[in-house]
N, CA and C atoms as an extended XYZ file, in Angstrom:
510
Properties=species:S:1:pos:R:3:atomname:S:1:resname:S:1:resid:I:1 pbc="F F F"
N        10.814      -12.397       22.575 N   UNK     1
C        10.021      -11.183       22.538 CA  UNK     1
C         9.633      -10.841       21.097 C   UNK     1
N        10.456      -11.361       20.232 N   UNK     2
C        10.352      -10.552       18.578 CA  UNK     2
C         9.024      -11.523       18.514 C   UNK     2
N         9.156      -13.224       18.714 N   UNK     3
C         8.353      -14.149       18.097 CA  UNK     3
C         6.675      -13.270       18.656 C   UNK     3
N         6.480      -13.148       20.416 N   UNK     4
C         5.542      -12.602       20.709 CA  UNK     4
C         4.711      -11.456       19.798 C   UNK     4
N         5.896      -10.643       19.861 N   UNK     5
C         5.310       -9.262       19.299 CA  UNK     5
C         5.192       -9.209       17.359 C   UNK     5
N         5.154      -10.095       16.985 N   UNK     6
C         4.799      -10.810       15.763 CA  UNK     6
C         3.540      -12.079       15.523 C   UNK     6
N         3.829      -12.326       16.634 N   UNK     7
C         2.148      -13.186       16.550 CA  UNK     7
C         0.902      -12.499       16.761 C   UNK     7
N         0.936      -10.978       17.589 N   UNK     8
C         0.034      -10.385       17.945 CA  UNK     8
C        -0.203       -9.329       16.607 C   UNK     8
N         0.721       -9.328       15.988 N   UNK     9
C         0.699       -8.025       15.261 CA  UNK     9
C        -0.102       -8.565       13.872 C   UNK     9
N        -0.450       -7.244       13.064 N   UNK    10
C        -1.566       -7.378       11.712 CA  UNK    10
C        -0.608       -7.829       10.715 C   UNK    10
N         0.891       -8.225       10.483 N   UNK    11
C         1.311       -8.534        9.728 CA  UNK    11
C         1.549       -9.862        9.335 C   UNK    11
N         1.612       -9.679        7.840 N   UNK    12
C         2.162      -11.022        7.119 CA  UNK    12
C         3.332      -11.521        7.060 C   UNK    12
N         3.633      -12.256        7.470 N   UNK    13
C         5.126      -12.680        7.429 CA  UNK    13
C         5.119      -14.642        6.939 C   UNK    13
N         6.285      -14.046        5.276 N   UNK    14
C         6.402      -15.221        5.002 CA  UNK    14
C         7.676      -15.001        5.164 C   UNK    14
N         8.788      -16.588        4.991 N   UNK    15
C         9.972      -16.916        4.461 CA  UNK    15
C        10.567      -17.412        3.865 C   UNK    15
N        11.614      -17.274        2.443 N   UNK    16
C        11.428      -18.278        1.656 CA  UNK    16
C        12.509      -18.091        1.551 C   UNK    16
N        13.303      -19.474        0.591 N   UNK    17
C        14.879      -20.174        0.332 CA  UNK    17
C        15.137      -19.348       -0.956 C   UNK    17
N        16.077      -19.190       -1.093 N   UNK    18
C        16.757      -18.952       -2.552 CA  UNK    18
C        16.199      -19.192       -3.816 C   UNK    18
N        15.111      -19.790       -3.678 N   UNK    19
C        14.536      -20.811       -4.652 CA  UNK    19
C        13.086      -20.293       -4.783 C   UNK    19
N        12.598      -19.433       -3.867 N   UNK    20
C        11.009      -18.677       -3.859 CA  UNK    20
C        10.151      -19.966       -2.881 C   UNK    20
N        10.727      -20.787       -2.607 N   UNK    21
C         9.590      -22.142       -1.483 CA  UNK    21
C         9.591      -21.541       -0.665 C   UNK    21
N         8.471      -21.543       -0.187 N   UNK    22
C         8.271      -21.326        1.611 CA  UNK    22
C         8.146      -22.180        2.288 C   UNK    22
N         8.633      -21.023        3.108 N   UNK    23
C         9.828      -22.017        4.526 CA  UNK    23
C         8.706      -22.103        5.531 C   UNK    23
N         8.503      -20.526        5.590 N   UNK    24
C         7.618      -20.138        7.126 CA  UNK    24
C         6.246      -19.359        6.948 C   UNK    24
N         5.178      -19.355        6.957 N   UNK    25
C         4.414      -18.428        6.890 CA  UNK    25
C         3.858      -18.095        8.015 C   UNK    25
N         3.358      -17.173        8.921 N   UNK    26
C         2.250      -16.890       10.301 CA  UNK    26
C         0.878      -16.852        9.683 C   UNK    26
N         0.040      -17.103       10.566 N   UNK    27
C        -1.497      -17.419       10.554 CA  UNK    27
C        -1.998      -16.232        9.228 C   UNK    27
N        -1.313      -14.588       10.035 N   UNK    28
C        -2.079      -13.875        8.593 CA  UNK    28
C        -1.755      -13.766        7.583 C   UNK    28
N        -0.326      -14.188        6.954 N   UNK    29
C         0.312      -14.261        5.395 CA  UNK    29
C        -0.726      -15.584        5.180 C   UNK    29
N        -0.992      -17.043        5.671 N   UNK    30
C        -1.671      -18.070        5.578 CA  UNK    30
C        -3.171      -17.551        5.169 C   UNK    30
N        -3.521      -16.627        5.896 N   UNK    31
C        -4.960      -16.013        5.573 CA  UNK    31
C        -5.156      -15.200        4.525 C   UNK    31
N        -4.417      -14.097        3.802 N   UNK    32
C        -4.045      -13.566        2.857 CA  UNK    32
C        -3.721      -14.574        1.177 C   UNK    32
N        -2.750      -15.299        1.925 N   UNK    33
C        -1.999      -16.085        0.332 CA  UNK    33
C        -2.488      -17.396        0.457 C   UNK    33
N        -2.826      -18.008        1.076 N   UNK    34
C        -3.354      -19.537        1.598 CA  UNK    34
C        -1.644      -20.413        1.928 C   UNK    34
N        -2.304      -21.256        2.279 N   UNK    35
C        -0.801      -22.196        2.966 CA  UNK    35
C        -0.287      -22.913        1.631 C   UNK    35
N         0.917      -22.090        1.927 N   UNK    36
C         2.201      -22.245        0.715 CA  UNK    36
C         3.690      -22.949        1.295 C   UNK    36
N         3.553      -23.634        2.257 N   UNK    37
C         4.318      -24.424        3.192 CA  UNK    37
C         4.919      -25.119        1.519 C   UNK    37
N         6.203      -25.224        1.373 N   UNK    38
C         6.837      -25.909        0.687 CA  UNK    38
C         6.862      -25.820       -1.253 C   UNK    38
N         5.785      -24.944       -1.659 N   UNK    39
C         5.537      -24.154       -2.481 CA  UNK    39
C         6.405      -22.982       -3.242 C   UNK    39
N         6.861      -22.731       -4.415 N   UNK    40
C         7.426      -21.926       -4.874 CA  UNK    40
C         6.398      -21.045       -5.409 C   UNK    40
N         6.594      -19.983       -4.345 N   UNK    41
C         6.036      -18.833       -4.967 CA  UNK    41
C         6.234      -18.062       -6.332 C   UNK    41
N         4.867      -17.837       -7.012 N   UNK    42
C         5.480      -16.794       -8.102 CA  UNK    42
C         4.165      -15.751       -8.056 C   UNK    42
N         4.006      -15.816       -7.118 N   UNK    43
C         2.673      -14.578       -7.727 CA  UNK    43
C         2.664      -13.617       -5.911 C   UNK    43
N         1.625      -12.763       -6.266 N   UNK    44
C         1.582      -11.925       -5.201 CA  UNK    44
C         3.050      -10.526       -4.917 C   UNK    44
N         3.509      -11.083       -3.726 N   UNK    45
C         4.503      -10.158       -3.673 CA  UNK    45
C         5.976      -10.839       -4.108 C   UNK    45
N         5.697      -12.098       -4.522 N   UNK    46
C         6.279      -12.444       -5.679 CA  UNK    46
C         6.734      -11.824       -6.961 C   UNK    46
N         5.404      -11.397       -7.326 N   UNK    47
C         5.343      -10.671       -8.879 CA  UNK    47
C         5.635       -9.495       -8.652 C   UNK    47
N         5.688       -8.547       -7.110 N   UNK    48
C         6.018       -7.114       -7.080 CA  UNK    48
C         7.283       -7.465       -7.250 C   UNK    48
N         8.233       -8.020       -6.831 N   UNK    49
C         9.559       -8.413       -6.460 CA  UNK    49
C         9.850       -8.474       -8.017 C   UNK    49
N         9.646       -9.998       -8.964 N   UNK    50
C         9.881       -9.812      -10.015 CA  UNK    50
C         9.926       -8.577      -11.417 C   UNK    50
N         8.987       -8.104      -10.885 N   UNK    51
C         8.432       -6.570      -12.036 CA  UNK    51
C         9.271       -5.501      -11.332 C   UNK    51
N        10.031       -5.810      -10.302 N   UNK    52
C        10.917       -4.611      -10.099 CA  UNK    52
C        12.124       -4.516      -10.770 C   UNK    52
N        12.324       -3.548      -11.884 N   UNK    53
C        13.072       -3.435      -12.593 CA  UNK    53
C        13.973       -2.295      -11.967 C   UNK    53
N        13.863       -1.666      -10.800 N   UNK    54
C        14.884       -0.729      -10.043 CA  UNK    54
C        15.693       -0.926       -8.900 C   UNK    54
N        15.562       -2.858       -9.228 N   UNK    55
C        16.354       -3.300       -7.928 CA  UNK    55
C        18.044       -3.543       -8.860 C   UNK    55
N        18.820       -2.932       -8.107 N   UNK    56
C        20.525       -2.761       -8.469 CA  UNK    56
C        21.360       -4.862       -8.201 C   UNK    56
N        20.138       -5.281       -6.984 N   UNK    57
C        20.916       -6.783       -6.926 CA  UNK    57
C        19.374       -7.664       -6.461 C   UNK    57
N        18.875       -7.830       -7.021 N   UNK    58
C        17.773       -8.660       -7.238 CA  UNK    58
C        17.365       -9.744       -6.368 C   UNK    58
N        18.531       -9.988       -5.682 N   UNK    59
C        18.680      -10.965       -4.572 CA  UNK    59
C        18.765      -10.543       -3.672 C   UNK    59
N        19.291       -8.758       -3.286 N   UNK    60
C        20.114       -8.590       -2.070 CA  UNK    60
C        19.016       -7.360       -1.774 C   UNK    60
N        19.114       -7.380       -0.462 N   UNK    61
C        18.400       -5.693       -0.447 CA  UNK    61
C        17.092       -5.811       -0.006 C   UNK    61
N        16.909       -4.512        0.180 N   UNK    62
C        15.460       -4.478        0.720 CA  UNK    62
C        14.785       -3.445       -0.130 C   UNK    62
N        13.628       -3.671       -0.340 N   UNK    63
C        12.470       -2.783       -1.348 CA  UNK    63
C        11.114       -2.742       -0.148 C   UNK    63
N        10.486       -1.796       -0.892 N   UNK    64
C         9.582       -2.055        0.039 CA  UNK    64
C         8.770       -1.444       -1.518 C   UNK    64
N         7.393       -1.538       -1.773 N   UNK    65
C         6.094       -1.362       -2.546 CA  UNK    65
C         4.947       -0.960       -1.477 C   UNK    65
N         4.359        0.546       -2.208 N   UNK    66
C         3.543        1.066       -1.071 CA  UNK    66
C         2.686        0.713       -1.850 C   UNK    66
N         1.111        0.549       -0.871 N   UNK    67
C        -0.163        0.353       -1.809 CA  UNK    67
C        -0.270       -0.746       -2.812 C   UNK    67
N         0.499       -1.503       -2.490 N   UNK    68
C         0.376       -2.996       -3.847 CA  UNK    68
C        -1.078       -3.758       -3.143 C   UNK    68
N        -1.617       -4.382       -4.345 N   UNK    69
C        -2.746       -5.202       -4.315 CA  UNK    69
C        -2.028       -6.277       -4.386 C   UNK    69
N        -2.417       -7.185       -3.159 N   UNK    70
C        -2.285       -8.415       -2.843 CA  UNK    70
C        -3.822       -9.210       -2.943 C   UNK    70
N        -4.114      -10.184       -3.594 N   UNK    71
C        -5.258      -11.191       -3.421 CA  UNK    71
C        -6.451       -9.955       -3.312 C   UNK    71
N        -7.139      -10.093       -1.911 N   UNK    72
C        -8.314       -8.714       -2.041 CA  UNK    72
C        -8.302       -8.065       -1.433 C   UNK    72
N        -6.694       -7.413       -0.913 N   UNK    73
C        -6.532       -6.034       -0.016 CA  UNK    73
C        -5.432       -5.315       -0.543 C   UNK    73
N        -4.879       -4.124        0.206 N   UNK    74
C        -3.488       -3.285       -0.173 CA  UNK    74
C        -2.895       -3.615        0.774 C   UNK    74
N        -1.545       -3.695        0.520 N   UNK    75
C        -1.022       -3.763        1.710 CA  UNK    75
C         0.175       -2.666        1.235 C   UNK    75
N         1.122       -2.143        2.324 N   UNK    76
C         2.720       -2.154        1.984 CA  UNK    76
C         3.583       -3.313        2.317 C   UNK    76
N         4.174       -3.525        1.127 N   UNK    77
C         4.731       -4.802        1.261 CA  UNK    77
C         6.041       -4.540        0.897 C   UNK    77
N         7.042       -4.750        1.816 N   UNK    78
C         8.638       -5.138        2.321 CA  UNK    78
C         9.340       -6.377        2.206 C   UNK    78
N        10.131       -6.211        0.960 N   UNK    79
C        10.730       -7.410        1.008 CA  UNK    79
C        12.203       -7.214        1.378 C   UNK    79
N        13.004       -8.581        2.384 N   UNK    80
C        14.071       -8.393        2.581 CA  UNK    80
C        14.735       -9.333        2.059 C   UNK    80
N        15.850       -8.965        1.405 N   UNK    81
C        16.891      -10.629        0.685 CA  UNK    81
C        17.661      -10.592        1.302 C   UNK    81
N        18.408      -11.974        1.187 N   UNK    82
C        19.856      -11.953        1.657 CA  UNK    82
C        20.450      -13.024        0.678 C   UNK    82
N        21.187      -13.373        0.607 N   UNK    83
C        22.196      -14.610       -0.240 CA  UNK    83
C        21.268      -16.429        0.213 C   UNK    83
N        20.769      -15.850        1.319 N   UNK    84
C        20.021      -17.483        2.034 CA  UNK    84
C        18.693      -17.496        2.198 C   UNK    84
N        18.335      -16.319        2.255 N   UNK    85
C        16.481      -16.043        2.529 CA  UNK    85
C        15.914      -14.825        1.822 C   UNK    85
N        14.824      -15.042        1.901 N   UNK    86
C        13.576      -13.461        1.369 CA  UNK    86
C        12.342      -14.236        2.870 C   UNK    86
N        12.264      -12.657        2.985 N   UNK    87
C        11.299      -12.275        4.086 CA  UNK    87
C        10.856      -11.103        3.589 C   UNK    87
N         9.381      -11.696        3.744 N   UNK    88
C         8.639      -10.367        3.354 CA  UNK    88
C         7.380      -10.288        4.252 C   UNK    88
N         7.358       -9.077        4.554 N   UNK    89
C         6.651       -8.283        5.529 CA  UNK    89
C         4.854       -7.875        4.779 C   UNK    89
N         3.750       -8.055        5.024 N   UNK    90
C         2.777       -7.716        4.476 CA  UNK    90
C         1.812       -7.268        5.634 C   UNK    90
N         2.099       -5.234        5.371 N   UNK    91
C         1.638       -4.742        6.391 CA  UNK    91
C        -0.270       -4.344        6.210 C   UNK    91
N        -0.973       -4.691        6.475 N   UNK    92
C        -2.664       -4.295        6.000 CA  UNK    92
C        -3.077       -2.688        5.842 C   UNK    92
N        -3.167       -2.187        4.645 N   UNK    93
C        -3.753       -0.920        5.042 CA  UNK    93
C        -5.129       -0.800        4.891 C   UNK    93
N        -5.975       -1.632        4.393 N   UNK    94
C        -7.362       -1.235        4.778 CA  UNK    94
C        -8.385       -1.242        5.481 C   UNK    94
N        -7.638       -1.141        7.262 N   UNK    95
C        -8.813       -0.524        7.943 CA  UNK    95
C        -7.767        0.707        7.985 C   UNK    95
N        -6.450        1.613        7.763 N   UNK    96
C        -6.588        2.791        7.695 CA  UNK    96
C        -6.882        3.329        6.971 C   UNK    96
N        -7.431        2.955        5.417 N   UNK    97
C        -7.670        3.700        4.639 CA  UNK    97
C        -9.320        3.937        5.054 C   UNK    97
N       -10.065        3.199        5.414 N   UNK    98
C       -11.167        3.020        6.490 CA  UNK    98
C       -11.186        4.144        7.250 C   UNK    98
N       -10.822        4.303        8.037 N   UNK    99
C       -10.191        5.498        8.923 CA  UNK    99
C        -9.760        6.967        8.493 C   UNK    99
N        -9.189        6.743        7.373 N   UNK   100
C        -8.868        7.525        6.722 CA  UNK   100
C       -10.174        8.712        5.737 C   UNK   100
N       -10.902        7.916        5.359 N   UNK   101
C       -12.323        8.266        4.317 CA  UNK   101
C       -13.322        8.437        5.969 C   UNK   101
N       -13.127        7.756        7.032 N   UNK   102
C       -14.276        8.067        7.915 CA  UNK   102
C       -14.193        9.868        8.525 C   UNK   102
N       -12.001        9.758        8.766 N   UNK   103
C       -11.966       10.968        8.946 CA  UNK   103
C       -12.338       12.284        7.834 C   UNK   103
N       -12.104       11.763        6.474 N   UNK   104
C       -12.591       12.931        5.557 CA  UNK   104
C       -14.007       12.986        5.301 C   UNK   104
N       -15.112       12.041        5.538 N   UNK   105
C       -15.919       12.280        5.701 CA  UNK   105
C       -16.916       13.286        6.068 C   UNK   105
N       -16.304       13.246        7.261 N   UNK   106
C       -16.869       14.101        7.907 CA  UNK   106
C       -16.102       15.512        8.037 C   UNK   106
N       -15.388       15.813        7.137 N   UNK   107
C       -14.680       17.401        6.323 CA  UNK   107
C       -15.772       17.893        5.443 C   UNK   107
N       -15.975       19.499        5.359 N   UNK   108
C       -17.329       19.409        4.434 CA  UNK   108
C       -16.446       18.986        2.878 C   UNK   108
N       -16.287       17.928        2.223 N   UNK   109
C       -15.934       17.702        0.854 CA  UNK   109
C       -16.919       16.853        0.288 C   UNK   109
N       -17.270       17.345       -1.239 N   UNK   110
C       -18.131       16.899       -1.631 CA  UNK   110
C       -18.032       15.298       -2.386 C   UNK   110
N       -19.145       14.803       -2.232 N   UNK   111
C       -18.879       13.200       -3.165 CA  UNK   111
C       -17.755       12.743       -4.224 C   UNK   111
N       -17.600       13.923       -5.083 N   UNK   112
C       -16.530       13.931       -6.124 CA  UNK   112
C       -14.928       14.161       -5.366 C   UNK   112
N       -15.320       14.651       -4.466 N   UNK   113
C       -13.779       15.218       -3.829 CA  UNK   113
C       -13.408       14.046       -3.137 C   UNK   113
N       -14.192       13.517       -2.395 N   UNK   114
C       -14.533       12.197       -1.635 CA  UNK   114
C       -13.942       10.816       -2.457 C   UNK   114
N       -14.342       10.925       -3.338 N   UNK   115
C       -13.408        9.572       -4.765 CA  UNK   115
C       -12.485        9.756       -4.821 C   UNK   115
N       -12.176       11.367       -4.901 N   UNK   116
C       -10.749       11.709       -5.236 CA  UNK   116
C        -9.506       11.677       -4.282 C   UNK   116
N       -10.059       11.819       -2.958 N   UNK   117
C        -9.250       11.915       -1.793 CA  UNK   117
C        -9.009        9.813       -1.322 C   UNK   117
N       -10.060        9.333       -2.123 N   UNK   118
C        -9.983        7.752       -1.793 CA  UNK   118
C        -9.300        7.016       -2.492 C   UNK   118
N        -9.119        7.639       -3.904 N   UNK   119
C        -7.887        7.170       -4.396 CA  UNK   119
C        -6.303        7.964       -4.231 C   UNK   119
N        -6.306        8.645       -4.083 N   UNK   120
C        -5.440        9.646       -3.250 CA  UNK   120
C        -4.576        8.795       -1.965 C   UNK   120
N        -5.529        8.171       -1.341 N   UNK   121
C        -5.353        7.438       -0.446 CA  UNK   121
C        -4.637        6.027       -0.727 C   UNK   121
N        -5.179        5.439       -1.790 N   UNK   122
C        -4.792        3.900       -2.663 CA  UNK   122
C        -3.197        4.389       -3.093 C   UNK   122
N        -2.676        5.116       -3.460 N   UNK   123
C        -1.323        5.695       -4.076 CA  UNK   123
C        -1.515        6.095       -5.579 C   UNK   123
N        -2.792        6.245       -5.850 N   UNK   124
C        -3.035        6.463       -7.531 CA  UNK   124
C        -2.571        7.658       -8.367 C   UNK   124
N        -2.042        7.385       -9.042 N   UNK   125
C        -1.507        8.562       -9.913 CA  UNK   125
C        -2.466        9.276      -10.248 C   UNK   125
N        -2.079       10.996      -10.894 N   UNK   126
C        -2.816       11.852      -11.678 CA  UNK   126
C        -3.617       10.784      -12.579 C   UNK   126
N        -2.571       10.554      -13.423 N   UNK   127
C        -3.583        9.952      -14.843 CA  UNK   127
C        -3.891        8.844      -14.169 C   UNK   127
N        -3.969        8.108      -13.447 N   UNK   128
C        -4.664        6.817      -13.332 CA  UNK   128
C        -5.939        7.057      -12.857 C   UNK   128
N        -5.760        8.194      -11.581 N   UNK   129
C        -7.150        8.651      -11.191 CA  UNK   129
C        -8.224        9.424      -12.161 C   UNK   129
N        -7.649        9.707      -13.135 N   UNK   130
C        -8.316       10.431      -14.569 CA  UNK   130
C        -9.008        9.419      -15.301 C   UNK   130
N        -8.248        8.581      -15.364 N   UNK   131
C        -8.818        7.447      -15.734 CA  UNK   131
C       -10.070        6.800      -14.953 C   UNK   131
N       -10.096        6.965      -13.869 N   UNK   132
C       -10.215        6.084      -13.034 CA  UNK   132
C       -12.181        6.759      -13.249 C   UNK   132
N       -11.498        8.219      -12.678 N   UNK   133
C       -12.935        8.942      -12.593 CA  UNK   133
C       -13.501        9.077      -14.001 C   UNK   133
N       -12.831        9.515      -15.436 N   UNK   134
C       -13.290        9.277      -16.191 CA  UNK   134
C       -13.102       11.022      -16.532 C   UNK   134
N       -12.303       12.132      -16.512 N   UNK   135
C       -12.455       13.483      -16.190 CA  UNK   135
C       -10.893       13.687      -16.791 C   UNK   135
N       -10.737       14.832      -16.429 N   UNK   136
C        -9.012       15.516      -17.465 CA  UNK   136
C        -8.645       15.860      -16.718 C   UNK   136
N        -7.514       16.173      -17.074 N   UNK   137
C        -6.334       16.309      -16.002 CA  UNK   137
C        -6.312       17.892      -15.242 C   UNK   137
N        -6.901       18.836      -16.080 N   UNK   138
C        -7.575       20.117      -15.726 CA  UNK   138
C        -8.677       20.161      -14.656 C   UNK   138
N        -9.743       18.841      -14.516 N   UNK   139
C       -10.622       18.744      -13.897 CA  UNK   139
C       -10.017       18.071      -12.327 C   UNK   139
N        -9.235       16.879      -12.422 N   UNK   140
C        -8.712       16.772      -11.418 CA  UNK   140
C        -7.832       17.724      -10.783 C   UNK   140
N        -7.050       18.435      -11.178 N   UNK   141
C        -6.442       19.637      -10.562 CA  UNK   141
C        -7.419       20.598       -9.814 C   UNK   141
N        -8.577       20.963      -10.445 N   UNK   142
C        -9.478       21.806       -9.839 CA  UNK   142
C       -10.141       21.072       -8.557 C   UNK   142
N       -10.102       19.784       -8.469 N   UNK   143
C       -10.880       18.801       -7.469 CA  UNK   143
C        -9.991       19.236       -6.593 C   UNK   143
N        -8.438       18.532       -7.084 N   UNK   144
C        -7.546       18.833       -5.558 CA  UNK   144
C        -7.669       20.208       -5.203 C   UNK   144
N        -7.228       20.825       -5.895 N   UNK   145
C        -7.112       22.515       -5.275 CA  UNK   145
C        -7.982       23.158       -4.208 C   UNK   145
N        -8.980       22.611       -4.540 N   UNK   146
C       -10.662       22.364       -3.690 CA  UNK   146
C       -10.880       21.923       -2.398 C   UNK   146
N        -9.991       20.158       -2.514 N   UNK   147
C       -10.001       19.735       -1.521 CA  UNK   147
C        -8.679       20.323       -0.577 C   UNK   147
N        -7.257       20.732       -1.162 N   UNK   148
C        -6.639       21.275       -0.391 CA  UNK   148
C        -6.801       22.668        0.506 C   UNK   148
N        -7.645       23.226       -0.679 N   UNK   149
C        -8.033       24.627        0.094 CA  UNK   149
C        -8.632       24.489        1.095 C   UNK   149
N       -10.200       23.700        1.034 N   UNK   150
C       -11.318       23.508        2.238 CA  UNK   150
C       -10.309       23.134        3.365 C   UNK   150
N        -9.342       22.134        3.172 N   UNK   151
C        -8.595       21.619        4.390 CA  UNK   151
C        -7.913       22.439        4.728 C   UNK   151
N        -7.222       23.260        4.165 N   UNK   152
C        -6.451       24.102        4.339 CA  UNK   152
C        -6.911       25.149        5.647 C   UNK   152
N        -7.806       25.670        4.822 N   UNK   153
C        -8.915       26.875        5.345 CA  UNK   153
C        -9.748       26.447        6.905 C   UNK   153
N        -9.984       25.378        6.775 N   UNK   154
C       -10.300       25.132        8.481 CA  UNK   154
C        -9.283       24.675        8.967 C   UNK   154
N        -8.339       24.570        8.856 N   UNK   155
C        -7.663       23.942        9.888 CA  UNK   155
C        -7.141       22.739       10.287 C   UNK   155
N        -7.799       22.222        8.946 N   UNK   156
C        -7.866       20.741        9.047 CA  UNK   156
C        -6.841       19.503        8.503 C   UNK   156
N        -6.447       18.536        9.748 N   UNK   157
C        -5.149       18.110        9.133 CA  UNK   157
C        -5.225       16.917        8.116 C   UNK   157
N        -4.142       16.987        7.339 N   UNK   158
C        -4.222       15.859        6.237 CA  UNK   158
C        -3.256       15.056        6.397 C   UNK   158
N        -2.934       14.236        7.534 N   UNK   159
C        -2.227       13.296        7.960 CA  UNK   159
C        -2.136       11.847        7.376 C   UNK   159
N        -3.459       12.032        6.976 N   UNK   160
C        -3.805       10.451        6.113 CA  UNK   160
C        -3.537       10.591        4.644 C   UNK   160
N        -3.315       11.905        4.204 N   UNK   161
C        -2.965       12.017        2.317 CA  UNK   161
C        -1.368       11.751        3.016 C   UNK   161
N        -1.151       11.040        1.642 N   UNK   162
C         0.359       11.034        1.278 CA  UNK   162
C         1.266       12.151        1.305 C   UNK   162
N         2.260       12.193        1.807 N   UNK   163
C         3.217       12.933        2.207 CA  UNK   163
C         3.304       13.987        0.710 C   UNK   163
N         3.728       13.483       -0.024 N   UNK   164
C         3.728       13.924       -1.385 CA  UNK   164
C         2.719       15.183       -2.227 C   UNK   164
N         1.991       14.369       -1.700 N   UNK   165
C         0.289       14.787       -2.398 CA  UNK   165
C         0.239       16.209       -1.011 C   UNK   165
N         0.637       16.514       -0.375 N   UNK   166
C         0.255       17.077        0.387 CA  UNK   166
C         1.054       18.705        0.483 C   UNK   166
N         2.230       18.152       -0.199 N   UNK   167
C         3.911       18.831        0.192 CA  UNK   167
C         3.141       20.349       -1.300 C   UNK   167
N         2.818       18.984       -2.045 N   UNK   168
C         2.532       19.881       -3.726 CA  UNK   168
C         0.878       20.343       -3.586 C   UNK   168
N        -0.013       19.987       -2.470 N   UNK   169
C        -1.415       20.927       -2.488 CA  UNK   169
C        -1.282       22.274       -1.602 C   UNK   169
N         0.371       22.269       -1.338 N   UNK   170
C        -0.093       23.581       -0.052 CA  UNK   170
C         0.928       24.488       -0.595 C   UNK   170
């Protein structure tokens, strides 16, 4: 039943030895990373794994990375260790972020609020999105406040902003 309900599903699933080779990949990690059958990985969710400097046993454990760029999508990506394997999970988020901009769309928010709520969506920081838009950190505050209020004020739910982002606009 697990194998079934894993072949049908949008996820990536590789498996690899102690050593970063892969063992196992399914059709969509293969479509994502290309066929790495016997290959030592070092890149992708490889490199999230490596650049994690807040893992306590580096081998052991599970992490998970929200919003990481893999190849040319986001995914959340879950890695699990053990002493004999890494399995990592590569879940697709961009047809909800798709979903996500179709539902704010159609909120009255304006074009600028619209960028802002789309990276909002990506996991982007204050300053990165400052960056991003090119504006101060005064100016993005006034964007959100804007967009939390309008949502606020109708009624309207923000299920698709980050838990976070949401806790601190209301």
């Amino acid at each position: 039943m697990l194998e079934e309900a894993l072949t049908g599903a949008e996820l990536g699933i590789c498996i690899k030895d102690t050593e970063r080779a892969v063992l196992a990949q399914n059709d969509r990690c293969r479509s994502i990373c290309g066929d790495r059958s016997g290959e030592v990985c070092e890149d992708g969710c490889m490199a999230l794994h490596r650049d994690d400097d807040s893992l306590q046993w580096p081998d052991w454990g599970t992490t998970v990375h929200r919003n990481a760029r893999i190849e040319d999508g986001h995914y959340d990506v879950t890695l699990i260790c053990s002493s004999e394997r890494m399995v990592t999970l590569l879940q697709p988020l961009d047809k909800k972020y798709e979903e996500a901009m179709a539902y704010y769309r159609a909120q009255d928010l304006t074009p600028r609020e619209l960028e802002v709520v789309s990276l909002l969506l990506r996991g982007r920081s204050n300053t990165e999105i400052t960056g991003d838009l090119g504006i101060s950190h005064a100016t993005l505050r006034t964007h959100l406040n804007r967009v939390y209020s309008k949502l606020r004020d109708q009624g309207i739910d923000t299920h698709f902003l980050p838990r976070r982002r949401t806790a601190a606009g209301q």
